[in-house]
N, C-alpha and C positions, 0 to 999 in steps of 0.2 A: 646559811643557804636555805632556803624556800623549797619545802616538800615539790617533787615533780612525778609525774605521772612514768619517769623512769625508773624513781625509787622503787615503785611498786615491781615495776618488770623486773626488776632484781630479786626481790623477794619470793617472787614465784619463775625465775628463773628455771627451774630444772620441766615446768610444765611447757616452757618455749622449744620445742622442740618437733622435731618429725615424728608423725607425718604432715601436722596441722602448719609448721612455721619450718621454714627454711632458714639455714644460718643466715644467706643474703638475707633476705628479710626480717629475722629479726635484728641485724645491725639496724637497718634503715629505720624500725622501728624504734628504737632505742633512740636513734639519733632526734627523730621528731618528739618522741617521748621528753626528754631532756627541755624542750623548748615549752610545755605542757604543765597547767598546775596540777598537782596530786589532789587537790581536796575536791575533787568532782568524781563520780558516776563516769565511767569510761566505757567502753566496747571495742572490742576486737572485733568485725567480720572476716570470715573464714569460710574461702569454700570447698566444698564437701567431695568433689569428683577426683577420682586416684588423679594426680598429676597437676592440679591446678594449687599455685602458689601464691598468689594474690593476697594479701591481707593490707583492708582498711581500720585504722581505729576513728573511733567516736568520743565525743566529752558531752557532757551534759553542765549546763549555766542553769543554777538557780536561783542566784545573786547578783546584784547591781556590781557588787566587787567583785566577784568574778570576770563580767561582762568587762567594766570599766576594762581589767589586767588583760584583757583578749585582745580589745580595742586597741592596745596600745601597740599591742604585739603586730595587728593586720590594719595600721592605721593606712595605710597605702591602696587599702581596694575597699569594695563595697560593704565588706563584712565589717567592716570597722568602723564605718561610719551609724551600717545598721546596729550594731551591740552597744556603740554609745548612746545612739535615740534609748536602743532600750534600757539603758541601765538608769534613766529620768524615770521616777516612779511616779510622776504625773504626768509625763511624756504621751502623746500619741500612739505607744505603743506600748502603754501600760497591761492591759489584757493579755499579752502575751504571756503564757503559763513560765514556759522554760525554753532556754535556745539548746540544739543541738548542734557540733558541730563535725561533720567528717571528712577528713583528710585522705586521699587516695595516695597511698603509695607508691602506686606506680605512674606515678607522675613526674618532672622535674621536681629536685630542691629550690626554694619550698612550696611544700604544696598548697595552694589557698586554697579552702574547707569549702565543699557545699554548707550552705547554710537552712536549717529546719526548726519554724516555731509553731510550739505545740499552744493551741486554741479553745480558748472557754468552749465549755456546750453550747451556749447560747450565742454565737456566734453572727453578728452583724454583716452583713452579706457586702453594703455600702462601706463599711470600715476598712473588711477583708481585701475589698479592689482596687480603692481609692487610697489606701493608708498604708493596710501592710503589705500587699504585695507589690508596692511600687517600690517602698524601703525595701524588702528583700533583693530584688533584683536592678534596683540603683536605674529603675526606669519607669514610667509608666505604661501600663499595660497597652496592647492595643486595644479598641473597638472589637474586635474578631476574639483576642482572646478570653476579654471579658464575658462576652456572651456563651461562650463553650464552658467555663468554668460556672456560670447561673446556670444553666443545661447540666451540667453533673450534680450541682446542690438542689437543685429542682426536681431530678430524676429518683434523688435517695428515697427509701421505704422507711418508714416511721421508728424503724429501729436503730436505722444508723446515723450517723454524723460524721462530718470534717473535722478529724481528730490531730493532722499534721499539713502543714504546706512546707516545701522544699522550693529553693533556688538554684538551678543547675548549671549557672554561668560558669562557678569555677571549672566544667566540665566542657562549656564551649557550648554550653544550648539556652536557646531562651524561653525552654517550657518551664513550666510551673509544675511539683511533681505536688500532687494531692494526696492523702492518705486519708481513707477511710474506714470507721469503726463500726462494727454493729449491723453486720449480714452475716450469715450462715451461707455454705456453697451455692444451693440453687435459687438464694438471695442474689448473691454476685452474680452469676449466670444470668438470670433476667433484668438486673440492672445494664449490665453491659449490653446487652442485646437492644435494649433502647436508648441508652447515651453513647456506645464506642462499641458498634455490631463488626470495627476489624479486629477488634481482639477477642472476641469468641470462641473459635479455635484453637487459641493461645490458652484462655483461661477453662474450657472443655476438656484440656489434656492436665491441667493442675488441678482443678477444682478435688479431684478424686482423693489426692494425697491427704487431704486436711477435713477427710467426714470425721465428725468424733473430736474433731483439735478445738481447742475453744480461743477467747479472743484475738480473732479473726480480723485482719488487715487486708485490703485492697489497695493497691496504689496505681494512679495515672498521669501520664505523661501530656501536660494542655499547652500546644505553642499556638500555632496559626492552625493546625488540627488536634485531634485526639491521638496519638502518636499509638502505634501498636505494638504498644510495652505495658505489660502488667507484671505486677508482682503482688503475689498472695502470701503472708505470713500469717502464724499460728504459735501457740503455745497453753501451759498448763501453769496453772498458779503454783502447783512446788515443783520442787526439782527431781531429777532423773531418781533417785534412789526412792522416792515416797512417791513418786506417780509412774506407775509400770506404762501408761497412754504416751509416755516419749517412744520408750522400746518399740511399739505400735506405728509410729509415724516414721522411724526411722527405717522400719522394715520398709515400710511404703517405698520411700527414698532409693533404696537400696534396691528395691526389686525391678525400678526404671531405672537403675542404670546412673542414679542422681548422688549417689554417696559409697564412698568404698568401705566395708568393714575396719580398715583399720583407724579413718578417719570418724567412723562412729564411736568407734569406742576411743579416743581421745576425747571427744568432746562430751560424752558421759561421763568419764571420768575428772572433768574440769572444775565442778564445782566444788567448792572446798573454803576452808578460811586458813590461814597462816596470822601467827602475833610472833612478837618477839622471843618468846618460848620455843616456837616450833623454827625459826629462821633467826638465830641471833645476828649470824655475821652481817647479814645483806640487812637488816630490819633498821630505818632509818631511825636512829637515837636519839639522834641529834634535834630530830624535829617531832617527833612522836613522843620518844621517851618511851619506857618500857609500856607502856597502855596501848589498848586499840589492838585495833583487826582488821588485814585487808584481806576482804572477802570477794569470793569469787564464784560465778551462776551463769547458770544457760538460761540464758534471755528470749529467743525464739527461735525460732526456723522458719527460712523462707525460699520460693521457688520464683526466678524470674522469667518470664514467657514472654518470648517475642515471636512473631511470624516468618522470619526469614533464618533462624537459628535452633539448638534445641534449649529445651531449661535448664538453667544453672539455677543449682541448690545451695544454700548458704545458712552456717551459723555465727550466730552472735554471742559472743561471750563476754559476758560484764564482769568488772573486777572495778574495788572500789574502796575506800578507809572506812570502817564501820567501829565507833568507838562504844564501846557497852554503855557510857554514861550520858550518851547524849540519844536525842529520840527518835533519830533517823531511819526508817524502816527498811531491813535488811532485803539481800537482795531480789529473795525470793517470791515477796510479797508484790511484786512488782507490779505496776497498772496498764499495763499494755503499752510501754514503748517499743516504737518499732523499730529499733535503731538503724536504719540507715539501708543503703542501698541502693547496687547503680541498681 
């Protein structure tokens, strides 16, 4: 049998628990986990307010063979046409760094994944409109929406760039979500005020939570408008026990009312590694063999603003095979993935 990203939630089985994961939920979890390969970079989002139950997972594609075995799995809707363009390594959509993909749980069985490709720096603006976001969203953009998204890449300060584009169809929307790297708060602040002056407001009551947090994510919502949804993420290059700046941000969280005490200190206490030493029974043998480590990291924190609701706060937590003999950089070390997010 073929490593699956279920083996792992077995492994760290006793960390699936309340207050972060609901029995409901973690079956449903499990269940889609099973259909998932294990040799990728995963995420759990998880949100942070007493009583909200919600969890989406995440995969990360950094191979053609990965892609190819996605493909086959979603050959019936748009993602599967797009992960097989990409898995041609002289294909049109070669440039494409990595695909992520994320599944809503609370969706029907089965859920078809937003789809998210992460983008060279040097990013072709004509490629971007014409090539890949037509293959993302299995359409050609409109006239209208093209010009809004040149308007957002035109508006950036010389610091940042389009570090992710998202397709929100599995969701029932035909915006395009942007993700942007490289503003500091009152960077975002004055950028929105001149590209998407209705989310100001929105991003005027987040901007506060993330002084001091470092790489810094912007995300926007572009169909036939600039939709008034932002979402600001943040994080620190190590993890909760070596960088006290988490404790810091989560007090933040907590003092609006965006995160309950018991769900912070779950998710502080999530990073960890398990081998087959520390998990025999659950630890796949069969396909591992007594080697390797699935390790597991707190990936970001992010707050969602919209104008007619209040903010939901969310953690990401990555878990993932990390074999000591191979040179894959562990999870800590992470370069600003934003994993996901309605």
């Amino acid at each position: 049998m073929p490593l699956t990203a279920a083996d792992w939630l077995s492994v760290f089985a006793p960390k699936l628990t309340e207050p972060l994961f609901a029995s409901e939920t973690v079956g449903r979890l499990r269940g889609l986990a099973r259909t998932l390969p294990g040799d990728c970079r995963e995420v759990l989002e998880v949100r942070l307010a007493s009583g909200a139950a919600q969890v989406d997972l995440s995969l990360r594609l950094l191979t053609a063979a990965q892609a190819r075995g996605l493909a086959a799995r979603l050959s019936s809707c748009v993602v599967g046409e797009f992960l097989s363009l990409w898995s041609k390594p002289d294909g049109p959509l070669a440039p494409v760094r990595s695909v992520w993909l994320e599944f809503d749980l609370d969706q029907e069985e089965p859920p078809a994944p937003v789809v998210c490709a992460k983008l060279p720096a040097d990013i072709d603006s004509g490629w971007l409109l014409r090539t890949l976001l037509p293959a993302l969203q299995g359409d050609p953009l409109s006239r209208g929406q093209r010009a809004l998204i040149l308007t957002c890449l035109e508006g950036l300060p010389r610091s940042a760039h389009l570090l992710y584009v998202f397709s929100l169809r599995a969701r029932g929307s035909d915006a395009v979500r942007l993700e942007i790297f490289g503003m500091e708060p009152s960077q975002i602040l004055d950028y929105l005020r001149r590209v998407a002056p209705r989310t100001v407001p929105a991003a005027q009551e987040i901007t506060p939570c993330f002084e001091g947090v470092e790489r810094l994510h912007l995300s926007l919502d572009v169909a036939a408008e600039i939709r008034p949804r932002i979402g600001i993420e943040g994080s620190f290059p190590r993890q909760p026990r070596r960088e006290p700046r988490w404790q810091e941000l989560f007090a933040r969280l907590e003092s609006r009312g965006l995160c309950s005490a018991e769900k912070r200190d779950a998710v502080l206490a999530w990073p960890g590694y398990d081998s087959f030493w520390t998990a025999p029974e659950p630890w796949p043998i069969a396909e591992m063999g007594s080697r390797g480590f699935c390790v597991r990291g707190l990936s970001h924190l992010k707050i969602v603003g919209r104008t007619d609701r209040e903010p939901e706060a969310k953690a990401y937590l990555e878990f993932g095979p990390l074999d000591r003999a191979s040179d894959v950089a562990p999870l800590s070390s992470r370069a600003g993935r934003s994993a996901f997010s309605t």
